[in-house]
N, C-alpha and C positions, 0 to 999 in steps of 0.2 A: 504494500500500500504506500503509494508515494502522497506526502499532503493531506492524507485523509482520504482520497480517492481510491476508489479500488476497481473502477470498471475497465475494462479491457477493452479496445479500438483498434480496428485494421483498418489504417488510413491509409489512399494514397490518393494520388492527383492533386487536388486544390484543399483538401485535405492535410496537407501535409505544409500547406503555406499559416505563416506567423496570423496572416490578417483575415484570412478565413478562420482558423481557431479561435482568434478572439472575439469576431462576431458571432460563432457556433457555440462556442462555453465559455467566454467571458474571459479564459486565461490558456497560456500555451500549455500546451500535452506534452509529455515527458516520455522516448519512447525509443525504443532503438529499431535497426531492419529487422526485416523479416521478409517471406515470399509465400506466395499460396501455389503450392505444384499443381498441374493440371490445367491450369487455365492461359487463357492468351489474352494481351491489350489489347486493342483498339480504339480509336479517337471518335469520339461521340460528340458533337456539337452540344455547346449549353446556347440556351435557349430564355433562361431566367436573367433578365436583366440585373436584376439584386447578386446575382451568384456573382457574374462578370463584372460587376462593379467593384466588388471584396476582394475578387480572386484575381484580376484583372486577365482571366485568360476565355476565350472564345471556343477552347475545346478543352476536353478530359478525355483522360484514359481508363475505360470500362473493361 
């Protein structure tokens, strides 16, 4: 438990940025690598003007 916190998060993409985290929980996430086996990225258009605003990015990786 870091902080008091104890939930567990697999972040990535815009996710993993300073100023998305602190609009999503209010303070930065504490967290090291990791990878999910079996799966593949791909670039996804965001579509949420609010998301791209925070994140400053026009796509993510699903």
């Amino acid at each position: 438990m870091v902080d008091g916190y104890s939930e567990r998060l697999f972040s990535y993409g815009t996710l993993q940025q300073e100023a998305v985290q602190l609009a999503n929980f209010s303070r930065t996430l504490q967290g090291s690598p990791d990878a999910v086996t079996g799966y593949r990225l791909a670039s996804v258009k965001i579509s949420d003007p609010d998301v791209v605003t925070v994140s400053t990015a026009r796509s993510r990786m699903r």
